[in-house]
C-alpha positions as a Markdown table, in Angstrom:
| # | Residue | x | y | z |
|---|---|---|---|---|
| 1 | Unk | 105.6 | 85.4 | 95.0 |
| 2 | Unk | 109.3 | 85.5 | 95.0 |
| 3 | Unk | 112.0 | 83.1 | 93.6 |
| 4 | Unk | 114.6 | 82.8 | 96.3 |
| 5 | Unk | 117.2 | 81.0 | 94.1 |
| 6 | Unk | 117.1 | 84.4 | 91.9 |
| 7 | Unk | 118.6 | 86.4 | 94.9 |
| 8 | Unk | 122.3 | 86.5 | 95.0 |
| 9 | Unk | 122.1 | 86.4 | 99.2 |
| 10 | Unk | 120.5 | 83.4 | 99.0 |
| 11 | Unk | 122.9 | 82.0 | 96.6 |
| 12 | Unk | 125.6 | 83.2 | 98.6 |
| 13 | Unk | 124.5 | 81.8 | 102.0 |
| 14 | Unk | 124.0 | 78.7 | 100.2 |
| 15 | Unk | 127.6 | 78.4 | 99.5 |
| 16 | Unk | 128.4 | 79.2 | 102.7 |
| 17 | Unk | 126.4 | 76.4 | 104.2 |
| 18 | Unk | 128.0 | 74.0 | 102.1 |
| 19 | Unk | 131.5 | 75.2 | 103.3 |
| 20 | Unk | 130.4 | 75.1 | 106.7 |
| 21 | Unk | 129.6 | 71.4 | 106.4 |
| 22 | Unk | 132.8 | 70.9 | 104.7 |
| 23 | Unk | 134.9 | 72.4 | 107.3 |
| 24 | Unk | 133.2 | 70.9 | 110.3 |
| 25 | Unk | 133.4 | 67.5 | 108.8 |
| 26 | Unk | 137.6 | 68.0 | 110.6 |
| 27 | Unk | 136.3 | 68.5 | 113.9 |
| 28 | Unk | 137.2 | 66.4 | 116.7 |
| 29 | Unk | 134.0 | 63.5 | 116.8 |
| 30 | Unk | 133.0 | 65.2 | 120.1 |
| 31 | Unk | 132.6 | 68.2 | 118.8 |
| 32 | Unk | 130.2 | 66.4 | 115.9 |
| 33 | Unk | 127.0 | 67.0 | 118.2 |
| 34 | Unk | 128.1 | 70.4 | 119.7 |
| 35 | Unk | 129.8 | 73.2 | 117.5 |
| 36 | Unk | 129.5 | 71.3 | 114.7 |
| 37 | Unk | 126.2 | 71.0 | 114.8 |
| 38 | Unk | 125.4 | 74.2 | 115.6 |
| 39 | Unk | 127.4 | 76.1 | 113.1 |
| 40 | Unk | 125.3 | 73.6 | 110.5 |
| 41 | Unk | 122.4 | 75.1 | 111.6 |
| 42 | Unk | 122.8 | 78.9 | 111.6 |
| 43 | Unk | 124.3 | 78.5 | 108.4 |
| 44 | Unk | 121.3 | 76.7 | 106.4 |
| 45 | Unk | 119.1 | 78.7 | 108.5 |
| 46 | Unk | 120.5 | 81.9 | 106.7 |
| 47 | Unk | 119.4 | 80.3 | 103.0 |
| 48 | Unk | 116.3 | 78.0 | 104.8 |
| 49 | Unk | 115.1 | 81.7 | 106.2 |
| 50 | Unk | 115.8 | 84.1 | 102.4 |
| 51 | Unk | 113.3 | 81.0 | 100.9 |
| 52 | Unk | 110.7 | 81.1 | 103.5 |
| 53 | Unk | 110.5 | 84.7 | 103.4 |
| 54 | Unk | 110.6 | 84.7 | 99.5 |
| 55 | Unk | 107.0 | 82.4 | 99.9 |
| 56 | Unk | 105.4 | 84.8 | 102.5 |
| 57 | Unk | 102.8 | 87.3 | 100.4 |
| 58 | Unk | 104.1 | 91.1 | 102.2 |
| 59 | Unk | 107.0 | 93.1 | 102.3 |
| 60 | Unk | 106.6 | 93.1 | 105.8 |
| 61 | Unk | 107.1 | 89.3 | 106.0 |
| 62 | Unk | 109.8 | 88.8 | 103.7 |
| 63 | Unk | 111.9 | 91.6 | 105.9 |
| 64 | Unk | 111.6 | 89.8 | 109.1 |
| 65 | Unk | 113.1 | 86.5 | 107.4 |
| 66 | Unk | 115.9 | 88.6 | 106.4 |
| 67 | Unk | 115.8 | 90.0 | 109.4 |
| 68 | Unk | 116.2 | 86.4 | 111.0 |
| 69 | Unk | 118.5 | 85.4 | 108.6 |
| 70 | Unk | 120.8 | 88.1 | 109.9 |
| 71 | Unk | 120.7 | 87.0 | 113.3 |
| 72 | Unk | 121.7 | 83.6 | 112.1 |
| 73 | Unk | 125.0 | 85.0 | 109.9 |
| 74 | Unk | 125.6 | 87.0 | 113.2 |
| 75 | Unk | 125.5 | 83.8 | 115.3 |
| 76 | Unk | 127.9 | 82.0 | 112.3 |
| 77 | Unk | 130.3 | 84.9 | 112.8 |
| 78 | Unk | 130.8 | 84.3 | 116.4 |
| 79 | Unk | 131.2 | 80.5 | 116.0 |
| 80 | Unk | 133.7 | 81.1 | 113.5 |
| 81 | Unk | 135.6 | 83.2 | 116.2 |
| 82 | Unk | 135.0 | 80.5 | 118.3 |
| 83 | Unk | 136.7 | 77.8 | 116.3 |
| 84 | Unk | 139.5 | 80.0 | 115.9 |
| 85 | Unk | 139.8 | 80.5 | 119.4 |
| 86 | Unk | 139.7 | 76.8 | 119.9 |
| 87 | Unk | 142.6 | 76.2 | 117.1 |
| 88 | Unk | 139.9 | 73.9 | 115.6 |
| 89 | Unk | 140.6 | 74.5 | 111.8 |
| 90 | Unk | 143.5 | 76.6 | 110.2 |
| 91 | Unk | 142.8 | 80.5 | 110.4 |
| 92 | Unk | 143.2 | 80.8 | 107.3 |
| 93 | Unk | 140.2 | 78.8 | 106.3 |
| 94 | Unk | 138.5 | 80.6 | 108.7 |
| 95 | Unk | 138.9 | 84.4 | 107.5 |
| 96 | Unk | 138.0 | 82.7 | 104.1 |
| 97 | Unk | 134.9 | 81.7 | 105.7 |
| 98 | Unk | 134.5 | 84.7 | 107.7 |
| 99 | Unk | 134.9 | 87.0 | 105.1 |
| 100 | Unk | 132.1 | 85.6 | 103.2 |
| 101 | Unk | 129.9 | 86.0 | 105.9 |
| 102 | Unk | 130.6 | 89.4 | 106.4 |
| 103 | Unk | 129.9 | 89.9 | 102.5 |
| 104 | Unk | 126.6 | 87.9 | 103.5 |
| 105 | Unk | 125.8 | 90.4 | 106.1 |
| 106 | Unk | 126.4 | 93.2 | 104.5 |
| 107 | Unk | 123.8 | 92.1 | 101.9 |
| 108 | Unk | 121.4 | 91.3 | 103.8 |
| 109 | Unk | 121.1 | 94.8 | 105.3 |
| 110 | Unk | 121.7 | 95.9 | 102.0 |
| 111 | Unk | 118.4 | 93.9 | 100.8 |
| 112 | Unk | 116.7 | 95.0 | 104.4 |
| 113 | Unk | 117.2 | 98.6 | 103.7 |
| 114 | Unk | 116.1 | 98.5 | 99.6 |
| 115 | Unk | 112.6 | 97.4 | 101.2 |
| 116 | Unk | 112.6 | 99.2 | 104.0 |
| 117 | Unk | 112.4 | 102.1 | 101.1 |
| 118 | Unk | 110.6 | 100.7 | 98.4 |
| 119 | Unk | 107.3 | 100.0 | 101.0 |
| 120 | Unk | 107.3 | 103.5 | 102.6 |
């Protein structure tokens, strides 16, 4: 079995999901149960999923975590476009952000495609 907190992704998305709780503690209060909300959860799902996957026994399993962990950066990225759009936070914090999460993505697939040829 796997020990997620030795994985630089999950230590990244981590961080991430603390600076997504950070910034979204400026929205507006009625954005508290909407966008902030969901930009909470597709952040800790990114970590919440690398962990689950780490405990799962196959290859095969810990790929389709990372897998759903991808989709979850991916949904991040297009809420961080969102709050941008909305002039919710500064864009500067938000390119901050949004650069990490495309470093994030780009690890993931980087970890997808390692097993992808380590189990062939």
């Amino acid at each position: 079995m796997r020990n997620f907190r030795k994985y630089q992704v999950w230590e990244l998305g981590h961080q991430i999901t603390l600076d997504v709780y950070k910034l979204t503690t400026s929205f507006p209060k009625d954005e508290q149960y909407g966008l902030a909300s969901q930009m909470r959860r597709a952040s800790s799902s990114v970590p919440a999923n690398i962990a689950e996957g780490c405990g799962r026994e196959s290859e095969v399993e810990f790929k389709r975590f990372l897998v759903i962990s991808n989709g979850s950066a991916a949904e991040l990225e297009y809420f961080l476009i969102l709050v941008n759009d909305l002039k919710l936070v500064s864009e500067i914090e938000i390119n901050n952000l949004a650069s990490k999460v495309d470093q994030l993505k780009r690890s993931l697939n980087k970890l997808i495609s390692k097993i992808n040829t380590t189990s062939k």
